[in-house]
C-alpha positions in Angstrom: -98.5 -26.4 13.7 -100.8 -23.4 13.2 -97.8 -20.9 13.4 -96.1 -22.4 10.2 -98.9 -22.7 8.7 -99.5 -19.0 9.2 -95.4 -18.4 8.8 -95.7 -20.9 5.8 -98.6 -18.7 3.8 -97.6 -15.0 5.0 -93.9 -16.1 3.2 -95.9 -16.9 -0.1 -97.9 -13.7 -0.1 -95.0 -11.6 0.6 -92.8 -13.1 -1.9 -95.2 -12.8 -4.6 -95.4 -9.3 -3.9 -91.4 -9.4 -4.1 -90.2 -11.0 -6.6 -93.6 -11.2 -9.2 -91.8 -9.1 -11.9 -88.8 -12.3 -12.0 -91.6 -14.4 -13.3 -89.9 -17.4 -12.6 -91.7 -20.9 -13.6 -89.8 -24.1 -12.2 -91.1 -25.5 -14.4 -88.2 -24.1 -17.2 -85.7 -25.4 -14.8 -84.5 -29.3 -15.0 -82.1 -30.5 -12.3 -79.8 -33.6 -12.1 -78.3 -35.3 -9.4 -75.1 -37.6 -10.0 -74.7 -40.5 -7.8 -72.7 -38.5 -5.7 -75.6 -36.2 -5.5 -73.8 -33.2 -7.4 -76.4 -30.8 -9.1 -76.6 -30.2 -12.5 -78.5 -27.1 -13.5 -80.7 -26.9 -16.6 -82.7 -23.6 -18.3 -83.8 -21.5 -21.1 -82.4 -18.4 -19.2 -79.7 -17.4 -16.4 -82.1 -16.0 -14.5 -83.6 -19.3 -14.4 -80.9 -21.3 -13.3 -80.1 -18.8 -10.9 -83.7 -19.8 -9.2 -82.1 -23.7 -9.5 -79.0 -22.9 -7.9 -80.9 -21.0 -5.2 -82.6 -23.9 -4.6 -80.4 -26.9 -5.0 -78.4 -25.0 -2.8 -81.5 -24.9 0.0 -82.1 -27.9 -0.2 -78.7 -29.2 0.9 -77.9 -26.9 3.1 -80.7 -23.9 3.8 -79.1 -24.0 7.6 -75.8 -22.2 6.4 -77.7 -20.2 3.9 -79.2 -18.1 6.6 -76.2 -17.3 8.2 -74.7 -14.4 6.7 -78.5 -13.4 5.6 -78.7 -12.7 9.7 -75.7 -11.7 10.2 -76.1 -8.6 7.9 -79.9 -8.1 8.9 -78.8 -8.3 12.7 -80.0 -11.0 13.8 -77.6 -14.0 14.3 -77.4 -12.6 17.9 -81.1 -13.6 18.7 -80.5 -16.9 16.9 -76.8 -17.8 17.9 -76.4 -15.6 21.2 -72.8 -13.8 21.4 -71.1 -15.7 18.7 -73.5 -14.3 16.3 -73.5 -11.3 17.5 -69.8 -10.7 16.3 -71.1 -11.0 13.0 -73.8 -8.6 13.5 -71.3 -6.2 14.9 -69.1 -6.4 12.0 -72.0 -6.1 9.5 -73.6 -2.7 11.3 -69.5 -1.3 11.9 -68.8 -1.8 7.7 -72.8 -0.5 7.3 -73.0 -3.3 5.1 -76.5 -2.2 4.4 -76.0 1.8 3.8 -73.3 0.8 1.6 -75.6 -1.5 -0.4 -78.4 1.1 -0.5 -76.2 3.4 -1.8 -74.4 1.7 -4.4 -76.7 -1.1 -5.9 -78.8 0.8 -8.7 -75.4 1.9 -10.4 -73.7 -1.2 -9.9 -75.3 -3.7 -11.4 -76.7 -4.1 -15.2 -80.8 -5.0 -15.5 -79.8 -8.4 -16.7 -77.5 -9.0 -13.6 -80.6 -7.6 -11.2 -82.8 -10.3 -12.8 -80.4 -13.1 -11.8 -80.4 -11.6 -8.5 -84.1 -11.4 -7.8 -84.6 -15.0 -9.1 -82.1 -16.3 -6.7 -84.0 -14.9 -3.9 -87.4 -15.7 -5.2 -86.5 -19.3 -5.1 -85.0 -18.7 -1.3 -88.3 -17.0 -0.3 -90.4 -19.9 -2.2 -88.4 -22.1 -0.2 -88.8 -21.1 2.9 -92.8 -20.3 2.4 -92.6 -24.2 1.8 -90.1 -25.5 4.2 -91.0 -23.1 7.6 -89.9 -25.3 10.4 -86.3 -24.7 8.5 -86.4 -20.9 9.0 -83.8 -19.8 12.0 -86.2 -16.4 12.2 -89.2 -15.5 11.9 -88.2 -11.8 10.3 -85.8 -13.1 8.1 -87.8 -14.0 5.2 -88.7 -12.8 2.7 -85.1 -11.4 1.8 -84.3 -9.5 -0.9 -81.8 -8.7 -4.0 -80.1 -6.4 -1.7 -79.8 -8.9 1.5 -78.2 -11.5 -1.0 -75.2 -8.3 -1.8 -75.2 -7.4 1.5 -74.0 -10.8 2.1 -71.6 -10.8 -0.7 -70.0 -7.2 1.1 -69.7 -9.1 4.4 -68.1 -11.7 3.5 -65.7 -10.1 1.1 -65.3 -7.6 4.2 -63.9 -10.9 6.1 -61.9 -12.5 3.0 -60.0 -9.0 3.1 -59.1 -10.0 6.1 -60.5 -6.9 7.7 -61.2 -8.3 11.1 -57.0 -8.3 11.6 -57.6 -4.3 11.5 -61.0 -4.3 13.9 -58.8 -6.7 16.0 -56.2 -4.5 16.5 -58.6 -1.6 17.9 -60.8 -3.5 20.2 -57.7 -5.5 21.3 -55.9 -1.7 21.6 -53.1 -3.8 20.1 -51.8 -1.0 17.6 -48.1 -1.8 16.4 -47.8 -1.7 12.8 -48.3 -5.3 11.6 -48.9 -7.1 8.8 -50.8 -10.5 9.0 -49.3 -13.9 9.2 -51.4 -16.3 6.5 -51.2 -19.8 7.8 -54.2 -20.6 6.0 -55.4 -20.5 2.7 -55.5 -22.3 -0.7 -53.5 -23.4 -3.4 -53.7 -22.6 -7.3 -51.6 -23.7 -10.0 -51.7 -23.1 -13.9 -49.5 -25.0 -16.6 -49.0 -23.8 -20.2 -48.9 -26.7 -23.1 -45.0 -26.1 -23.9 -44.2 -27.2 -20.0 -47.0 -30.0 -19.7 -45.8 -33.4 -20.7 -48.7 -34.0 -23.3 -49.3 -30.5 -25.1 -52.4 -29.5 -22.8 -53.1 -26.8 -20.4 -53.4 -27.6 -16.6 -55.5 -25.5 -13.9 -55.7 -26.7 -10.3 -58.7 -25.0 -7.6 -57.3 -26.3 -4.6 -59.1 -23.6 -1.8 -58.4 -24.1 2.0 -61.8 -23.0 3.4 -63.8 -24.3 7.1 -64.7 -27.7 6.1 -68.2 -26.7 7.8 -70.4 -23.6 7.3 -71.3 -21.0 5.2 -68.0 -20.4 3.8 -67.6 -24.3 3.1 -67.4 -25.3 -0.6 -70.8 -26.2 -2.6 -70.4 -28.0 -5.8 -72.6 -27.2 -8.9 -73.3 -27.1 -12.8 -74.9 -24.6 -14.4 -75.8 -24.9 -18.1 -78.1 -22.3 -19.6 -79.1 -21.6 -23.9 -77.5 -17.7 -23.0 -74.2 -19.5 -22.8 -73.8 -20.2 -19.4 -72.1 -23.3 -19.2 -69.9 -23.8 -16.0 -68.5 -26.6 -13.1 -67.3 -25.5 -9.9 -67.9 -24.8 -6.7 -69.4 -21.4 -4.4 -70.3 -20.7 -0.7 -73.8 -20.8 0.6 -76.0 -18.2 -0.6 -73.3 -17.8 -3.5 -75.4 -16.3 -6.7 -72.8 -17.9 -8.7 -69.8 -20.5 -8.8 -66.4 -18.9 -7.7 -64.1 -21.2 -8.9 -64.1 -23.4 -11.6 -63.9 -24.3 -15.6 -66.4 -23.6 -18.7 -65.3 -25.4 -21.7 -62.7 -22.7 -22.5 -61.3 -21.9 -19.8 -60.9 -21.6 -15.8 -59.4 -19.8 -12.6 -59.1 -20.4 -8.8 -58.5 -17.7 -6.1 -56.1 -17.6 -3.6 -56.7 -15.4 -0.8 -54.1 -12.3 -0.5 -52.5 -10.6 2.4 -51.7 -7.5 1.1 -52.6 -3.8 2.5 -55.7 -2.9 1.9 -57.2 -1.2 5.1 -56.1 1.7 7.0 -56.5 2.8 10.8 -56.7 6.5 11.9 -56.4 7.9 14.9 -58.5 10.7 15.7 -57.4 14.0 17.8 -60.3 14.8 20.0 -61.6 18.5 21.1 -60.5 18.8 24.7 -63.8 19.9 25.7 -66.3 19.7 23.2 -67.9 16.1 23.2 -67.3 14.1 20.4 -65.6 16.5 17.7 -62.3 15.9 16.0 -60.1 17.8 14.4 -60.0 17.5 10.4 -57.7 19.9 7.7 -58.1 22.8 11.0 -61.7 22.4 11.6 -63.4 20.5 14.5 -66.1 18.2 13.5 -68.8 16.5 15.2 -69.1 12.9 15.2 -72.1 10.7 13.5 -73.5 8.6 16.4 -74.5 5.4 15.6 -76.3 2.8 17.3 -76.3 -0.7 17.5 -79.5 -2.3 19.1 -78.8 -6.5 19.5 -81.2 -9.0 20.9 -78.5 -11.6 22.5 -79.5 -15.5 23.3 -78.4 -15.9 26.7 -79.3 -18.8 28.4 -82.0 -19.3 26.1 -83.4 -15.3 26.7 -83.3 -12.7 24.2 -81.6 -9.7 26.3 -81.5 -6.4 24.5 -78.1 -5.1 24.1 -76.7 -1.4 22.5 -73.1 -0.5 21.6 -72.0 2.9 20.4 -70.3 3.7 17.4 -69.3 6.6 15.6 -68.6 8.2 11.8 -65.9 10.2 10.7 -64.8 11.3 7.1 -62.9 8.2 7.6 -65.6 5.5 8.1 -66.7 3.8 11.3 -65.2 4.6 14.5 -64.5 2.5 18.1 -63.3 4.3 21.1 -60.8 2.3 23.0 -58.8 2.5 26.0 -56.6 4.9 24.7 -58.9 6.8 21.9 -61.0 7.2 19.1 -59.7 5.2 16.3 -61.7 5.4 12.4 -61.0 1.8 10.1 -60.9 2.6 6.4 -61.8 -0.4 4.1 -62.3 -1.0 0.3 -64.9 -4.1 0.9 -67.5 -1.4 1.7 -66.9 0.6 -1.8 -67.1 -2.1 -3.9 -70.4 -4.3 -4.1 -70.5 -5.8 -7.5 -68.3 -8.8 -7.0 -71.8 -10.8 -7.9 -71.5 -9.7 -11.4 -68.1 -10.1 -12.1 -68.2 -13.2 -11.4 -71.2 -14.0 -13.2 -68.9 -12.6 -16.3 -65.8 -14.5 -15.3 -68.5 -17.6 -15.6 -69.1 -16.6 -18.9 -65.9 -15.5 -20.3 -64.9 -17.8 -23.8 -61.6 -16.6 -23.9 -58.7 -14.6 -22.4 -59.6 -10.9 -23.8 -63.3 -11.8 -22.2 -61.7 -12.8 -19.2 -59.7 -9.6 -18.4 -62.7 -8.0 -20.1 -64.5 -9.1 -16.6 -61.5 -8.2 -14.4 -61.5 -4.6 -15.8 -64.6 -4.2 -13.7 -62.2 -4.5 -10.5 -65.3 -5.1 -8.0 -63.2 -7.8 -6.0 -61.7 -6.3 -2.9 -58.9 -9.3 -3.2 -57.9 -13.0 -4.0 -55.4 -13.6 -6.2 -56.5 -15.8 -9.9 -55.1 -18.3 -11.6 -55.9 -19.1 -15.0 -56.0 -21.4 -17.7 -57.8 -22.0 -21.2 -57.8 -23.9 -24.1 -55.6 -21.7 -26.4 -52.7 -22.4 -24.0 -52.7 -19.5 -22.3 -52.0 -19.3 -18.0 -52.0 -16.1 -16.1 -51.7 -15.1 -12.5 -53.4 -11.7 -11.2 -52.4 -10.0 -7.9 -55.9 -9.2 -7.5 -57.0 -6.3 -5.1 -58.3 -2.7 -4.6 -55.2 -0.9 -3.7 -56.2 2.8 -2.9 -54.2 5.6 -4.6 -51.8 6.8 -1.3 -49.9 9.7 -0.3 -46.4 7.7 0.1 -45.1 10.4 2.9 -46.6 8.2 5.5 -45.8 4.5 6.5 -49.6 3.0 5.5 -48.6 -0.1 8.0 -48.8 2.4 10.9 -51.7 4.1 12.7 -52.6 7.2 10.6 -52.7 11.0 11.6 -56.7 11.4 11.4 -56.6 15.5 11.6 -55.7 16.0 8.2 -57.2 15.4 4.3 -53.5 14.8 3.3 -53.7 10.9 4.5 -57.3 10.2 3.9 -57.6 8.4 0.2 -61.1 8.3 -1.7 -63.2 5.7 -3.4 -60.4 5.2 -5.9 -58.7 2.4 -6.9 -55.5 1.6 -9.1 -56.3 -0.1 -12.1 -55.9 -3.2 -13.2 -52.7 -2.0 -15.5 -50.7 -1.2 -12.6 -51.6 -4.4 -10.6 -48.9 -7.4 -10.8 -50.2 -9.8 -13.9 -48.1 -11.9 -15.4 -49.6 -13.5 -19.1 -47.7 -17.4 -20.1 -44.1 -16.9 -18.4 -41.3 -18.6 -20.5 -41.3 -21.4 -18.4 -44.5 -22.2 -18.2 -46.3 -22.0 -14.9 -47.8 -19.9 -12.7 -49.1 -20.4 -8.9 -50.1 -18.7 -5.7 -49.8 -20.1 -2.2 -51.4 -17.4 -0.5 -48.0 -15.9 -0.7 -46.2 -12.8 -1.9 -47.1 -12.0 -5.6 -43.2 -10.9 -6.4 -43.4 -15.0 -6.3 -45.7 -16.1 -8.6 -44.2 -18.0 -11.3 -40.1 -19.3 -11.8 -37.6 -17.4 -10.0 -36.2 -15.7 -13.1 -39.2 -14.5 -14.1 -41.0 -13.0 -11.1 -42.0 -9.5 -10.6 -39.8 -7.3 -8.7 -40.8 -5.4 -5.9 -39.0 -2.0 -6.7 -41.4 -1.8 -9.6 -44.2 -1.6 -7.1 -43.4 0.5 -4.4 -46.2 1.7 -2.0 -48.9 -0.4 -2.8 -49.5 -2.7 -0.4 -48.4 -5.8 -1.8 -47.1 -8.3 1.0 -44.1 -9.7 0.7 -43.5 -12.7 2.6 -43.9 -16.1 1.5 -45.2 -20.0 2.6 -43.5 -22.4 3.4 -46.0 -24.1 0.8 -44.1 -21.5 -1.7 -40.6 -23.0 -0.9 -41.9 -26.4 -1.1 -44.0 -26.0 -4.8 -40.3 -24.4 -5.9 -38.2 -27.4 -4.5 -40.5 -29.8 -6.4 -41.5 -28.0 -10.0 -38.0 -26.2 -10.0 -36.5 -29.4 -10.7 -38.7 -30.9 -13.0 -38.5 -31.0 -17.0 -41.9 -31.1 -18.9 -45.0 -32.2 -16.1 -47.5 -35.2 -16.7 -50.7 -35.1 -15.3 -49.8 -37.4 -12.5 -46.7 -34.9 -11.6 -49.3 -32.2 -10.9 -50.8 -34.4 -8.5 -47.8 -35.5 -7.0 -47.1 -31.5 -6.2 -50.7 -30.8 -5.3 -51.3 -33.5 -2.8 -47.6 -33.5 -1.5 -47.5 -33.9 2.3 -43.9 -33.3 3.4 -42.9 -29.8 5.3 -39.9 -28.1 3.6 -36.6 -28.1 5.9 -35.6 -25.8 7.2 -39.3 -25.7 9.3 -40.6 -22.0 8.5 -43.9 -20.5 8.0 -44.9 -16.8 7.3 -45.1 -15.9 10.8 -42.2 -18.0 12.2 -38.6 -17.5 10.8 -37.0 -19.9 13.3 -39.4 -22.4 13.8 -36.7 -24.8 12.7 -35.6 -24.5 16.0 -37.9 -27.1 17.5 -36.0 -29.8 15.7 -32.2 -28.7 17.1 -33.2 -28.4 20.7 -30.5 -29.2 23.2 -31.4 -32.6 25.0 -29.1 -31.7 28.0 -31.3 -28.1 28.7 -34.1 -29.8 28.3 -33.5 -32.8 29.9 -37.4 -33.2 30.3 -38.0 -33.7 26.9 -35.2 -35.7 25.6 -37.4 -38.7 24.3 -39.1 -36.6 22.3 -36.2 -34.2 20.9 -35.0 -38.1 20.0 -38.0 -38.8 18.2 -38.9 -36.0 16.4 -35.0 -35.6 14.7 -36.5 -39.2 13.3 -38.8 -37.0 11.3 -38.1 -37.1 7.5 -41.0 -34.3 7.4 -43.6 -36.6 6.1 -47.1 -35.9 7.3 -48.8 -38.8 5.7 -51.1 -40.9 8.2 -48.7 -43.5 8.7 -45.5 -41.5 9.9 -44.4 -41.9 13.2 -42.9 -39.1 14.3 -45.6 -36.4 12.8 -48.0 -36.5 15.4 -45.4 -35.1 17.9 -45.3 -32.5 15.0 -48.4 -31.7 14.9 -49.3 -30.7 18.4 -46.4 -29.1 19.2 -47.4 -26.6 15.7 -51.0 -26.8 17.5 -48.9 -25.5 20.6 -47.3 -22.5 18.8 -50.2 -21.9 17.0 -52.1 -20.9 19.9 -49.4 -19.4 21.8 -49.0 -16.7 19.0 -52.6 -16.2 19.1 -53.3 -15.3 22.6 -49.7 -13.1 22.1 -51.9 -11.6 19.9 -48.7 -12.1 17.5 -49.6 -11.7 13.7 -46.3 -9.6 11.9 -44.2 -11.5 9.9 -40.8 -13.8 10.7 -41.4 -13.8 14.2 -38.0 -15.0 16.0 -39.7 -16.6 18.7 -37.7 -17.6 22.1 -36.7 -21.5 22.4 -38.0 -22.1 25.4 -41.6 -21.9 23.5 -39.8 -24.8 21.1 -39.2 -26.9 24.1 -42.5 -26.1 25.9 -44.5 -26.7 22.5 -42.6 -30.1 22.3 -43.4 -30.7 26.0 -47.2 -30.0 25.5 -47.3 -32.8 22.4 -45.4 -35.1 24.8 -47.5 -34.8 27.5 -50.8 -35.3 25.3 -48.8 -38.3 23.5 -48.7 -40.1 26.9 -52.1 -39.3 28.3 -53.9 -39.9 25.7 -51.8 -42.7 23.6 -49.3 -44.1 26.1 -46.7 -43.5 23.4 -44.7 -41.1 21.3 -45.1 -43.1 18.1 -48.1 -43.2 17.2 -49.2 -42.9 13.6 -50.7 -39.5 12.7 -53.7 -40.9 11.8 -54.2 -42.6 15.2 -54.5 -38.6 16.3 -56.0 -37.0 13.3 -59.5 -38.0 12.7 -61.9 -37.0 9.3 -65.2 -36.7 11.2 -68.7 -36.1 9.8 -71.4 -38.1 11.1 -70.7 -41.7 11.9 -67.5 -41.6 9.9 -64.1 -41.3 11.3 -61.2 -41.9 9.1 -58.0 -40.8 9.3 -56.6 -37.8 8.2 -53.2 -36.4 6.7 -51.4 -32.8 6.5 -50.5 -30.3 9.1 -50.8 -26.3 8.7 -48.0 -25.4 5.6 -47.6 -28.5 4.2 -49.0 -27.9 0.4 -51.9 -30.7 1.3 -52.3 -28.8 4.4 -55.0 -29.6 6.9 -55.7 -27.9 10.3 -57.2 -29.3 13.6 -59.0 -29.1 16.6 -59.4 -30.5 19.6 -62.1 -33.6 19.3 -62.3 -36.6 22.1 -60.1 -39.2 23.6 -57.1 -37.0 22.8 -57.7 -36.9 19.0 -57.8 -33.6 16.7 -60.4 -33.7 13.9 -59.8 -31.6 10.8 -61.6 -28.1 10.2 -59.7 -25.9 7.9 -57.8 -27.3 5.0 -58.3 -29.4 1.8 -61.6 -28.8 1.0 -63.2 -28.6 -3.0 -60.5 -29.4 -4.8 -60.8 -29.0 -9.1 -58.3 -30.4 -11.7 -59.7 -29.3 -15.4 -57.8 -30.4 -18.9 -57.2 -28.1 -21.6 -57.0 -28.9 -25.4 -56.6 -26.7 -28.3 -60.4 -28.0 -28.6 -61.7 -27.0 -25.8 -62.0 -28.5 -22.1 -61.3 -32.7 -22.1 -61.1 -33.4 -18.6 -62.4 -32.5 -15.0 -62.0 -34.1 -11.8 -62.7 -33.0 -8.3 -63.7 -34.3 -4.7 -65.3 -32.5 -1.9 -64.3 -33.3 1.5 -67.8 -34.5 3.2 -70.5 -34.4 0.3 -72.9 -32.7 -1.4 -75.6 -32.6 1.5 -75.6 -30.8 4.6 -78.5 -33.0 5.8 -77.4 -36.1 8.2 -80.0 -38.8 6.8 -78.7 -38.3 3.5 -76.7 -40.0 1.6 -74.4 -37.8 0.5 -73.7 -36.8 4.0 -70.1 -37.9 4.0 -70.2 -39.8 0.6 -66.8 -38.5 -0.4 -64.9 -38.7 2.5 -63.2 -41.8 1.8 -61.9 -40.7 -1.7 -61.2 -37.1 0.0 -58.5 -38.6 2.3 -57.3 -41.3 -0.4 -56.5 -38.1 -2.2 -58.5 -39.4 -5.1 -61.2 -37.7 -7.5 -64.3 -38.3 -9.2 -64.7 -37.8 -12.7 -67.3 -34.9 -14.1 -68.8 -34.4 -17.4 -69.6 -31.6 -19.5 -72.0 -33.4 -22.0 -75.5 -33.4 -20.8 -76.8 -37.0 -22.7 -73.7 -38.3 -20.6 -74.9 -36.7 -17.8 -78.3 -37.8 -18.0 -77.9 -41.1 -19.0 -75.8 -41.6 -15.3 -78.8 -39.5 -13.6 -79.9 -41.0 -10.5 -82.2 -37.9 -9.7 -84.2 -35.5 -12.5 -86.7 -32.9 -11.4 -88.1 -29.8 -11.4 -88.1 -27.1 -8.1 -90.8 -26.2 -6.9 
């Protein structure tokens, strides 16, 4: 007890030296909880409900909070042993914190630094107050630069750089580009395609259902015109995703080029020097000093890494290899979205996306003057086009290195209210983001990066909307929560996957029942088909296969006897486990959080789509899918209607009681209303009071 007591008042004296200047007082800040135990943020000044979001969100979930904090300061190893010590890894190879320290005075404006340090005042006061909650004991206090160091990181990751570090570790070094079987769903429709004259925007994001990158819920209205629903990630200094009373936007992460790999020639003799435009220059050593858990022991652990001109290097089996990213140029996605949140209007809006500090994710966007627009969001380096930017790049030469520049947003794909009257992204190419007439076309974009396969979810949005006349409401939500897989079978990273449903029962004699059963399948995975369970594993089957094939390009062809040995691996689990082929889906797929468990629709690339993991007694229980999901309302007034749903709840904390309090309307596929008005809001408060 003494040492937090001691941890407890050392945290209070070190963040008053800190954060004294943010001059903070709870006091200003009111805070609401719903009956669902939502937060709704009152305060004179952002700054202010900056300090309430910090805490609200430590209060629900100051576990997942710390998480990326470590990871960038190096220390999830000591906490989480080797697991965390991947993240560490990735933090010290991007130099998460030598970018920061480089960058952060010119990147943010005073008003944005203020928001910043009263976010992490309130996480210091918290954990001053709260010490047996702290995961280590050098964590805290953090600072305005830990919180964007966290921001870089996980950018870094929704960049999907870790396909690139993958590929050297693994020595796997083919030109690829990355399958996206996961991902989110965003949809904008204009008032001349809507049924009843009013603009639609759907935030439907397919993050971990656990963790810091799972969704938070929050309002936020401030008298500086901060007025905003929506939803961000642990430690997030703002809302992501969401709708003020003019307009909103969801993301949708991208696949496109972004990072680069070099190659470097080595001096034959001379230690550690490369060659570079005719010169041979000496590498930057750099080391990286762990404390690993191991069997409940701290073990001290160094790695050595390297600089070039090019960034970090890794020596592998067969070289020295340099990885090239924008995530660790750009650190002011904090701010821009602070001024998305803010936006009134679409000239303020693309005023804010003019500052191009988000490495990716697509946006879709709505407001109330009718306008929807769709942005192929990302920092696309200027390139010399001579070489194949796919491919491992010559390292010895100036010619393929490009600099901390970025094309602007005027020569990025952005399509502003298409004829017919919708836009959408599927985590799928951007030459397919609104009616097939109307789309982009990729000669006009040569040699940027842009990917260009598509979803499955993409065919499937297309075969429903493509044959509709003007939408209702209750048609969006048909499309959104639809639950049927597209035949032919295809995802990004398997062309032929429709092959599992044609097999040959006299090759395969050994699987016959189940070749039987699954040409039953109309395609439904809704938790009362029959024949979807046999679906399921056998995707959970290839799933894996590809990964430990270490197979990520696109349109794979693969061989049928993985068909017929996927479809033998769901048979053989069907009859352990169950006794029978026909079981519901839901009899397999389990919702889980605490002592709920409630079945669960959707497979990966359906549009509701929902992936799983191995659980107990043969089930699956879902981790990656459906999560926040946000429909908002737009009249030429202004915003009339939200609704949304969560997939567990609000608190991270098993003895509350919004544990898992929107579980059962999460797999209902219903939603809760939310309100804009603050006497409404109050008048339903369960909860008002002040942090601390």
């Amino acid at each position: 007890m003494y040492q937090f007591r001691l941890l407890s008042l050392t945290l209070i004296l070190l963040t008053s030296l800190t954060t004294f200047s943010q001059n903070i007082n709870p006091k200003n800040i009111t805070i609401i909880r719903d009956n669902y135990g939502v937060p709704y943020i009152y305060a004179d000044t952002d700054a202010e409900a900056a300090y309430g979001l910090a805490w609200v969100q430590a209060e629900d979930n100051f576990h997942d909070i710390q998480e990326s904090m470590l990871g960038v300061r190096g220390l999830l190893s000591s906490v989480e042993g080797k697991e965390g010590a991947l993240l560490d890894a990735a933090a010290f190879i991007l130099d998460v914190e030598g970018v920061v320290n480089e960058y952060y005075d010119n990147t943010f404006s005073p008003k944005f630094k203020k928001i910043l340090g009263a976010y992490a005042q309130a996480m210091n006061r918290y954990a001053a107050l709260n010490p047996k909650e702290v995961r280590h004991k050098k964590l805290f206090p953090v600072t305005e630069k830990d919180i964007i160091k966290g921001y870089v990181m996980n950018t870094a990751f929704i960049s999907n750089v870790q396909f690139d570090l993958g590929r050297i570790f693994e020595n796997e070094l083919a030109a690829i580009e990355p399958d996206a079987p996961s991902g989110s769903n965003g949809i904008a429709i204009s008032p001349d395609r809507s049924a009843d004259g009013k603009t639609y925007m759907v935030s439907n994001s397919h993050q971990p259902l656990r963790g810091f990158a799972a969704w938070y819920e929050v309002q936020i209205e401030t008298k500086e015109g901060w007025h905003f629903h929506g939803a961000t990630f642990a430690s997030g200094v703002t809302p992501f995703v969401g709708t003020n009373e003019h307009l909103g936007w969801t993301h949708c992460v991208n696949y496109d080029d972004f990072h680069d790999v070099y190659r470097l020639k080595m001096h034959p003799t001379k230690k550690n020097h490369y060659e570079f435009d005719g010169e041979w220059l000496p590498l930057e050593t750099r080391k990286l000093k762990l404390k690993v858990k191991l069997a409940g022991v701290r073990v001290p652990i160094t790695r050595t890494f390297y600089k070039s001109k090019h960034g970090t290097v890794i020596k592998n089996k067969s070289g020295y290899y340099a990885i090239r990213v924008p995530a660790n140029m750009a650190i002011g996605s904090a701010e821009q979205w602070y001024r998305m949140n803010k936006a009134t209007n679409l000239e303020e809006f693309n005023a804010a996306l003019e500052m191009q500090e988000m490495v990716n994710t697509n946006i879709i966007y709505g407001d109330k003057d009718g306008n929807i627009m769709y942005l192929g969001n990302g920092l696309f380096p200027y390139r010399n086009p001579k070489y194949d930017w796919s491919k491992i790049l010559p390292g010895n030469t100036s010619d393929a290195l490009w600099e901390r520049k970025f094309l602007p947003l005027d020569q990025l794909i952005k399509y502003e209210n298409p004829a017919c009257g919708y836009v959408f992204n599927m985590n799928n190419t951007s030459f397919d983001s609104t009616c097939p007439e109307e789309n982009p076309k990729p000669e006009n974009y040569n040699n940027i990066g842009y990917q260009t396969g598509n979803t499955a979810r993409a065919y499937r949005f297309h075969a429903l909307i493509d044959t509709m006349g003007q939408i209702s409401y209750e048609d969006l939500k048909r499309i959104k929560h639809d639950l049927t897989m597209q035949f032919p079978l295809r995802t990004r990273g398997i062309g032929n996957l429709d092959m599992i449903r044609h097999l040959d029962p006299a090759k395969h004699p050994h699987i016959r029942k189940s070749i039987a059963h699954l040409a039953k399948w109309d395609g439904s995975t809704a938790v009362d088909n029959r024949q979807a369970a046999l679906a399921s594993l056998s995707i959970q089957y290839l799933i894996k296969y590809m990964r430990e094939k270490h197979i990520r390009e696109l349109n794979n062809t693969l061989p049928e006897i993985e068909y017929a040995n996927a479809l033998h691996f769901a048979q053989k689990h069907l009859m352990k486990h169950f006794g029978r082929l026909d079981i519901e889906l839901g009899e397999l797929q389990k919702h889980v959080r605490g002592d709920k468990e409630l079945p669960i629709w959707g497979v990966p690339e359906v549009i509701a789509q929902m992936y799983t993991k191995p659980y107990k007694k043969g089930m699956y229980k879902a981790t990656l899918g459906e999560s926040f999901i946000l429909y908002a309302t737009y009249g030429e007034d202004g915003l009339e209607k939200v609704e949304t749903v969560n997939c567990f709840g609000t608190s991270n904390h098993e003895d509350s009681p919004h544990y898992n309090d929107q579980m059962e309307l999460f797999v209902q596929q219903k939603l809760k209303p939310i309100s804009m008005d603050k006497a409404e809001i109050m008048k339903n408060a369960v909860k008002t009071y002040h942090p601390k």
